[in-house]
N, C-alpha and C positions, 0 to 999 in steps of 0.2 A: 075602303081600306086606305088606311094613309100610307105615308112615306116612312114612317117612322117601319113601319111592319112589313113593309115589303121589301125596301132597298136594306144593305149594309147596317148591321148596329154601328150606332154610333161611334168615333173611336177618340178615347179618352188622349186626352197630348200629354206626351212623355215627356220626363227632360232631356233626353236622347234628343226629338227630333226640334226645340224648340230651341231657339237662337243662343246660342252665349256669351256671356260678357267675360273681360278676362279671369275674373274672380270664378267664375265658374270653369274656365279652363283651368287653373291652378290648382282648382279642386277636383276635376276629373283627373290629373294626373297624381294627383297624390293618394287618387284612390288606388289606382292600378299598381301601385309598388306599396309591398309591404318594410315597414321600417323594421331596420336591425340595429339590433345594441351591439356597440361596437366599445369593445372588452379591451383593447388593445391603444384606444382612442387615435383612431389613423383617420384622414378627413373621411366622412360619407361620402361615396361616389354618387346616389340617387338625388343632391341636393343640390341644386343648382346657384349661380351669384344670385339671381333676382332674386331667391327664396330666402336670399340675409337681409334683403330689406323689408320686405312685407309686414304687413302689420296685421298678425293675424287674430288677435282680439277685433279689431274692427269686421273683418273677413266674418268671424262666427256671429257680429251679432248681424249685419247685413245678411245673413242666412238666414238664421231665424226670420227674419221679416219677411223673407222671400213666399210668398203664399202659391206660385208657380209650381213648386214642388210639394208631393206629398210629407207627410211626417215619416215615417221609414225613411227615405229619400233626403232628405233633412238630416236625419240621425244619421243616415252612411254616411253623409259628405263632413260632416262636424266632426262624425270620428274619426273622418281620414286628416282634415286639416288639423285635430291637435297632434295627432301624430308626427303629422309634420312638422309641426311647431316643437315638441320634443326635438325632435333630430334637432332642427335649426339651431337651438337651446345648446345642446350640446357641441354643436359644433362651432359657434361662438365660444364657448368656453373653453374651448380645446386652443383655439386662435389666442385668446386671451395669456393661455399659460405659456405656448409660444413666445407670442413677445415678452412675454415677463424674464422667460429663463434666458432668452437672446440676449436680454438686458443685463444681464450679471455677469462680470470680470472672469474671464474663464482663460488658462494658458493656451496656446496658439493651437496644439494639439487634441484639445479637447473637444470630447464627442458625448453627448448624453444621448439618452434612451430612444429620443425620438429620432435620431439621426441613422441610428440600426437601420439595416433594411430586414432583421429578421424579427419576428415575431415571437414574443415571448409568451407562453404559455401559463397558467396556474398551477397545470401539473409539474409536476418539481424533475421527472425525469426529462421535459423536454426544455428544462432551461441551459443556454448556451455559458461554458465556461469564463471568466472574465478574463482567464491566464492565458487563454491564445489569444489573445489581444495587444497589441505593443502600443507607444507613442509613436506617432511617424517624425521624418524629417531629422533624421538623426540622433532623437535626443536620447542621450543615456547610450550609444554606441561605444563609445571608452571601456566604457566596464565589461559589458559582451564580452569585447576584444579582450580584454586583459583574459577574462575567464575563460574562454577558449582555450587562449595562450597556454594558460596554467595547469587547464584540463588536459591538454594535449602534452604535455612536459611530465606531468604526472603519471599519465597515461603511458608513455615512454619509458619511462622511470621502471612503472611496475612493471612493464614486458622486460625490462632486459635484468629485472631482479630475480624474474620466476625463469630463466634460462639457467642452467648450470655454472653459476659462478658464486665463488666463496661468499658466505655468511659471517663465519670465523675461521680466523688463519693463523697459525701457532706451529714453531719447530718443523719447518717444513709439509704440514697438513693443507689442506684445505676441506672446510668443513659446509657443504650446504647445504636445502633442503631436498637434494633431491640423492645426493651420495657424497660420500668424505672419499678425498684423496690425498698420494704422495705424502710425503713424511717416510718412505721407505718402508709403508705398509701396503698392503696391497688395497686394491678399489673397493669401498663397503657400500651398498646402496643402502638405503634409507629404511627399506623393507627387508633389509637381511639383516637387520639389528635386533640378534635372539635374546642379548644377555642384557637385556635392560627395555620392555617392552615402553615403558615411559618415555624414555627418550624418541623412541620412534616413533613415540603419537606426537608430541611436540614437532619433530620433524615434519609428521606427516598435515597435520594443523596447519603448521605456518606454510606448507606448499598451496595446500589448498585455498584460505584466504587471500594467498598471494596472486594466484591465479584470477578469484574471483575478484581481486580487486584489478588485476588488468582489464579484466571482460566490464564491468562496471563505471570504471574512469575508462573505457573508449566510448562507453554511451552517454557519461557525463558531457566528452571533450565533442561528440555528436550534436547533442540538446545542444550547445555552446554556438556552433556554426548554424543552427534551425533556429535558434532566436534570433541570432545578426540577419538572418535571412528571411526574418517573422514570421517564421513556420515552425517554431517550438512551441511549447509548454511551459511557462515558469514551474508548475509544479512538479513536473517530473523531471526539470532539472534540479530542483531544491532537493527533490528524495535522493536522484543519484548522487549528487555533491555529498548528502548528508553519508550514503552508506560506501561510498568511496572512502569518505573518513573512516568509516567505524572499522571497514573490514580490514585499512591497511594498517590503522591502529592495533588491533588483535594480531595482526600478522606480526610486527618489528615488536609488539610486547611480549609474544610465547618464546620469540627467538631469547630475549633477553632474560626470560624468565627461566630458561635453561641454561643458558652460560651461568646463571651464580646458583644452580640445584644441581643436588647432588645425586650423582647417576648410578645408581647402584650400586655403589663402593669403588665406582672406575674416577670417581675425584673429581673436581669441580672445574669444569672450562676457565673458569675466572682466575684459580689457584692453579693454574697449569702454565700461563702465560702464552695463552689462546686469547686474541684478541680480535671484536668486530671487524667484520671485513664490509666489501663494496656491495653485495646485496643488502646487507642492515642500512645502510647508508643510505641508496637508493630511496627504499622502502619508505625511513624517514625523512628522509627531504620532500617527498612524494605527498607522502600526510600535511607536512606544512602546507605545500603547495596546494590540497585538497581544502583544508581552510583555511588559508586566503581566498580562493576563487570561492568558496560558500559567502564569507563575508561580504567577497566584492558583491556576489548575487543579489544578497540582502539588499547592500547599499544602491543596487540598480533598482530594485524593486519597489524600497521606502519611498527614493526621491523621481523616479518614471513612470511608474506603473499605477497611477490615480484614474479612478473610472467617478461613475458618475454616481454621485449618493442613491441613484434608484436601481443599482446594481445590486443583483441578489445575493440576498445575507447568508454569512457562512451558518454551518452546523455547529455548534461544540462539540454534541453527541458524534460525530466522527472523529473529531479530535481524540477524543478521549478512547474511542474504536481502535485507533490506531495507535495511541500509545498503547493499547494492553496489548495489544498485536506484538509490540518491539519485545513489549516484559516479557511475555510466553514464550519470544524463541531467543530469548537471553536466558529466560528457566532452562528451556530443554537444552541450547549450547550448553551451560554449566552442569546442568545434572547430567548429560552425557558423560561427562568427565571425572564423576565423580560417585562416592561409593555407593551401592545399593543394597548392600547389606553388612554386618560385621560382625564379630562375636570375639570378646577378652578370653584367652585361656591364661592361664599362671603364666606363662614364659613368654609370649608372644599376644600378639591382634591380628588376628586374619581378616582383611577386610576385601572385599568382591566386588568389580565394576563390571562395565560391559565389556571391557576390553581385556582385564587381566586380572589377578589375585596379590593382593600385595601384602605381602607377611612380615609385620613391622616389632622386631626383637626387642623388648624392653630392656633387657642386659645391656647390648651393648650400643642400641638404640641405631643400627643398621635396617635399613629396610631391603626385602627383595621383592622384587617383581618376577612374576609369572604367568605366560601366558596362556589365554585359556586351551593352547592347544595340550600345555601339559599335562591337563585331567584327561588327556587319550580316552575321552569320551565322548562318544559325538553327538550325544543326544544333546548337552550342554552345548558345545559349539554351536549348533544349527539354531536353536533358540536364542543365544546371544546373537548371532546373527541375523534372527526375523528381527529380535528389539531394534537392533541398529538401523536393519532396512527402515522398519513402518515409523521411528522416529524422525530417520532422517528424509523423508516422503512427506509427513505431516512438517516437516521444515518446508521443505521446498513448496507445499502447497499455500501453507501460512506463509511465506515468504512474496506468491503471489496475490495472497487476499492482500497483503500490507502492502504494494506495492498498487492496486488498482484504489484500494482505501485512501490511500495518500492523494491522490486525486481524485476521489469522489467526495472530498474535502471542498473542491467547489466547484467540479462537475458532477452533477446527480447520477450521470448515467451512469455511471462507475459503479455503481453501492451495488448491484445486483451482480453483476461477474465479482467483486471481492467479498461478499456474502456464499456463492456458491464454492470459492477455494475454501472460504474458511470453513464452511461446512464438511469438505473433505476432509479436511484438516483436522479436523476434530473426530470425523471417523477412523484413521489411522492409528493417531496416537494411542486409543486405550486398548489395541491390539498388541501395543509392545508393551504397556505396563501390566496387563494383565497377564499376559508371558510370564514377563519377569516374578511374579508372587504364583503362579503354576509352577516354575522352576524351585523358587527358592521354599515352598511347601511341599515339593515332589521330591522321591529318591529317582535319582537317575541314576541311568545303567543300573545293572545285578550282579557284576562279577564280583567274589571276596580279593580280599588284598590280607595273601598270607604274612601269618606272624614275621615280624622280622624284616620284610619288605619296603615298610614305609615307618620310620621314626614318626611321622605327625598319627598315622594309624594307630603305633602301638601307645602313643602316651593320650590318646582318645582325644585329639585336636581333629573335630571334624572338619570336611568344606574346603581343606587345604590340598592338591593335589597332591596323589600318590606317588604320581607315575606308571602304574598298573594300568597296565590294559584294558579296559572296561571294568575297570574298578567301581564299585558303588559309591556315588555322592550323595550326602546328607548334609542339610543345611539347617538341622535342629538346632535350636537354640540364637540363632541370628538374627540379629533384627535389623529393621528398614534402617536407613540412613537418608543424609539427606541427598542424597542425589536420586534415589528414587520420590522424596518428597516431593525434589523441585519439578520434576517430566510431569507428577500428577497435578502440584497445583499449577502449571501452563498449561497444563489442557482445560481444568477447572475455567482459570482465569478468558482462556479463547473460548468454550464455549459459552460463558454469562455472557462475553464484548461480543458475540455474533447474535446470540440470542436478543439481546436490547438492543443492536444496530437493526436486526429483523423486524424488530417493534414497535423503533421510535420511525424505521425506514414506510411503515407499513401504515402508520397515523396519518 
């Protein structure tokens, strides 16, 4: 019996237990780590200095020659050294664009992509905003300041305009948005003003604006001291600056729009020698001041605010999101205010809003106002009323999809919370105009309105209050106007801008 049969089988030599040369170190380590694509191009951490000078085409074919190892054995290690050879590749190349972009004339302040310590993603929700980013070292601090300044003066402005102090002041009166006094009449607040419902919404309009434009220019004059401090937003300082203007705008224009209208036969502020007082004033100095400090914004923005050309590119398609956003709740402000239905009889035009009836006399070309309390029927009140609520709800919801849109202009994460308001938003609205075509196709109330009762009753002028106590309303014959037009196409128009912001968000 030999040796061969009796002792141990022989045992074949591995590359494991047989000596190695550095070339084979290099290549057991390259086996043991698997390479990653590095999507972000930040150096490899698994690649060491010695692995940038190797020459690993000489490496593969010294391997091949290597008869010590089997073929399997051969084929791992070749595939782990091209692999390695990729990385290396790549990361020469990465070194490459380094110096090159080091190379190019860049302002003191300047930082490109690589210099982030955050990692940018493909997916578009986790990309980081450019707008909370400032220049360091001062630059562009003047403007800041100025718009601070301005924002906070503004800001001041409208707080001491929305307090109790004259708007117009005439013969001893004083006239504001919140109650007229002295002139040796007694105190009228703004909402006991029966004989002329127009003027009271006017009044009640320009309180309101004026308010929201205090609350608005304090978050302006806020963003203002968060940028000096590089903890703003340039875009949610551009939206407030922007609607600081618009609202204080709309505020000092209804005031003026009623000083030269005419109030239901009570005569024209303008023709009475009532003249603007310190709240208009306010107001409009306040507006100037609101763009200057925009303009300045801009002018910080054009000439500081440069990033690096591999900064991520804006949307249009939001752009364009958010202006149909502004149109929609410029539809519904105005078609609020305006008629939703009307009908010519011979003598008169009765025309119907949400707020009151205005009966406009062709003879003598007099209008009067009345409000909807005087159809003493309450089925009609409470329905005017839900319109008013679920309109003015789909405002304030639209108000916040426009306001997160306005920044998801170039931060992505935004697009999902101002997709979700607009969505609300567009649930509300067709609750009040669908209302308002149930009212004006429905007979409300059932009581008769005896002969003699009501002159519009007896000459068959429907839809015009009687006065009668549960009187029966009929609105035969009337047709839509535009202020029910405009509520429908904002809604129209916000749900197409939510739908295609959904779509092109969704690609």
């Amino acid at each position: 019996m030999s040796k061969a049969t009796v002792g141990n089988p022989p045992q074949v030599p591995s590359a494991a237990n047989e000596p190695q040369g550095p070339n084979d170190q290099h290549a057991d380590r390259s086996d043991n780590c698997e390479p990653r694509r590095q999507r972000d191009k930040e150096p490899v951490d698994e690649i060491a200095e010695e692995d940038m000078n190797r020459n690993f085409d000489e490496e593969v074919l010294d391997l091949a020659k290597d008869k010590s190892l089997s073929r399997k054995e051969r084929a791992k290690k070749k595939k782990a050294l091209l692999a390695l050879q990729a990385l290396v590749e790549e990361e020469k190349e990465r070194r490459t664009v380094v110096e090159l972009d080091a190379k190019l004339p860049r302002p003191d302040w300047y930082t490109s992509d690589d210099d982030d310590d955050s990692i940018l993603s493909d997916v578009e929700e986790e990309e980081v905003s450019d707008l909370t980013l400032q220049p360091p070292d001062g630059q562009g601090q003047a403007f800041l300041i100025l718009y601070t300044v301005l924002s906070f003066v503004a800001f001041v402005f409208h707080l001491t305009s929305s307090c109790p102090i004259p708007w117009m002041r005439g013969h001893g009166r004083q006239y504001g948005v919140w109650r007229a006094k002295g002139g040796g009449l007694p105190d009228l607040k703004v909402n006991n003003i029966h004989d002329c419902s127009n003027e009271m919404q006017y009044w009640q309009a320009a309180a309101a604006l004026s308010v929201i434009s205090t609350v608005v220019s304090c978050g302006a004059w806020i963003s203002g001291v968060l940028l000096y401090m590089h903890k703003g937003h340039m875009g949610a300082s551009f939206a407030l600056s922007f609607y600081c203007a618009v609202f204080s705008l709309a505020s000092w224009a209804l005031v003026v729009a009623l000083y030269h209208y005419f109030r239901c036969g009570k005569g024209v502020f303008a023709n009475m020698g009532v003249h603007l007082d310190a709240g208009f004033a306010l107001t409009l100095i306040a507006w100037v001041f609101h763009l200057a400090a925009l303009a300045l914004l801009g002018i910080h923005f054009l000439r500081f605010w440069t990033r690096s050309v591999h900064s991520g590119k804006l949307h249009p398609m939001r752009f364009v999101y958010v202006a149909c956003l502004i149109v929609a709740m410029l539809f519904y402000c105005v078609g609020m205010a305006y008629r939703m239905w009307s009908k010519d009889f011979p003598l008169v035009k009765a025309s119907v809003t949400m707020w009151h009836v205005e009966v406009h006399d062709k003879t003598t070309n007099l209008r009067t106002f009345l409000s909807r309390r005087a159809y003493k029927c309450t089925t009609i009140t409470r329905r005017m009323k839900v319109v008013a609520a679920f309109i003015i709800m789909s405002l304030i919801w639209m108000f916040f999809a426009l306001m997160l849109g306005t920044g998801a202009c170039y931060d992505a994460r935004l697009v999902k919370g101002s997709l979700i308001f607009g969505y609300i938003s567009i649930i509300f609205a067709p609750v009040a105009w669908i209302t308002l075509l149930a009212t004006r196709d429905g007979h409300l109330c059932t009581g008769a309105t005896p002969a003699g009762a009501s002159a519009w009753v007896d000459m068959g002028y429907n839809g015009i209050p009687s006065g009668i106590d549960n009187a029966q309303i009929r609105f035969d014959g009337y047709t839509l106007k535009e202020g029910f037009g405009l509520l429908v196409a904002g809604w129209a128009l916000t749900t197409v801008a939510v739908i295609l912001e959904t779509l092109f968000h969704s690609s």
